[in-house]
C-alpha positions in Angstrom: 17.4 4.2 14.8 17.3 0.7 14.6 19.7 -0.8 11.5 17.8 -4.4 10.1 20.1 -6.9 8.4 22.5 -4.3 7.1 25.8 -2.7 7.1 25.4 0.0 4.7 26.3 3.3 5.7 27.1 2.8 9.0 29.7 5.1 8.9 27.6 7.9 7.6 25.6 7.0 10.6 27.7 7.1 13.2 29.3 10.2 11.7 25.6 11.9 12.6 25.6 10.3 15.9 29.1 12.1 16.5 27.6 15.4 14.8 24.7 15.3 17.2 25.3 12.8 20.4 22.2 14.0 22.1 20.1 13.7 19.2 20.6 10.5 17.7 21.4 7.2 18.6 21.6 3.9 16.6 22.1 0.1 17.0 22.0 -2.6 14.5 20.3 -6.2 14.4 19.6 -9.0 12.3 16.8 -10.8 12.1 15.7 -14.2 10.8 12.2 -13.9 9.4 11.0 -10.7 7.3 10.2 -7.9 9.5 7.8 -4.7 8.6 9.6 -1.2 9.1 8.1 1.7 10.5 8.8 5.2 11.0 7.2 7.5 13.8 7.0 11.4 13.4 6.9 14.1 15.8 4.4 11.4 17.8 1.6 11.9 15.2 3.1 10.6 11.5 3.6 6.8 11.3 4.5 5.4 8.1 4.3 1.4 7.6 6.1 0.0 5.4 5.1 -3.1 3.6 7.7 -6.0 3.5 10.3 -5.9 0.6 13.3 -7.3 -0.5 16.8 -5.9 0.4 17.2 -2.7 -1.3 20.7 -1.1 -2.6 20.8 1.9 -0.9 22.9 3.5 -3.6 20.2 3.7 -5.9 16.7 2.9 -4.2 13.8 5.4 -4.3 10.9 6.3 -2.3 8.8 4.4 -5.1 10.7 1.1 -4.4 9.1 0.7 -1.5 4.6 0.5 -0.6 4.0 2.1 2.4 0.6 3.3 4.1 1.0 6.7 6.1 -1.0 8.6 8.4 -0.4 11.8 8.8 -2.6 12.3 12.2 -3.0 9.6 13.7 -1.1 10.2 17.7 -2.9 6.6 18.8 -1.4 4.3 15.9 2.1 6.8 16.3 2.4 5.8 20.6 1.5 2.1 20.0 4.5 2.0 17.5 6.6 4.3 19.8 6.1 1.4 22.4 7.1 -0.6 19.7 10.1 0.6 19.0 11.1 1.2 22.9 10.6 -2.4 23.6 12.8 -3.5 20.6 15.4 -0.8 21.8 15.6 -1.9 25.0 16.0 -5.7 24.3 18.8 -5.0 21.5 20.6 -2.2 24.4 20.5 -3.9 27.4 23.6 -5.1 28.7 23.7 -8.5 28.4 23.7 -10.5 32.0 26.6 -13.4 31.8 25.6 -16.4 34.2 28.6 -16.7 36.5 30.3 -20.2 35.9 28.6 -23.0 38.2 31.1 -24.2 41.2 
């Protein structure tokens, strides 16, 4: 799971991630311009998420937010997968430090 401009319930989070370390994993970013969310489902089910303000996540609904979803569609579902693997890997990978020049 990737965390977009916010801090809410980050420990609930990384209470799951304790609860199942094999399972789930999560990182956190910000970003500068809006940003469409997605989810991907058992590699069929992607839901896309239409851009929206930031919501309070003590009191947001399913209804706060438009989304189109397609419930078989394993094409659309890997493209995003690839997605979300590139955007993974550049907010994971250790960060290379140029040595100081002599």
């Amino acid at each position: 799971m990737i965390i977009l401009n916010s801090q809410d319930n980050l420990e609930y989070l990384k209470s799951l991630i304790e609860k199942f370390p094999q399972t789930f994993e999560m990182t956190t970013c910000t970003s500068t311009s809006d940003v469409n969310h997605f989810i991907v489902c058992d590699s069929r089910m992607i839901r896309i998420e239409e851009l929206h303000p930031p919501l309070d996540t003590s009191d947001a609904t399913d209804e706060m937010v438009k989304a189109k979803v397609n419930f078989n569609d394993p094409l659309r579902a890997k493209h995003h997968m690839g997605l979300f693997d590139a955007i993974w890997q550049a907010l994971t990978a250790p960060k290379v430090v140029p040595l100081p020049a002599k």
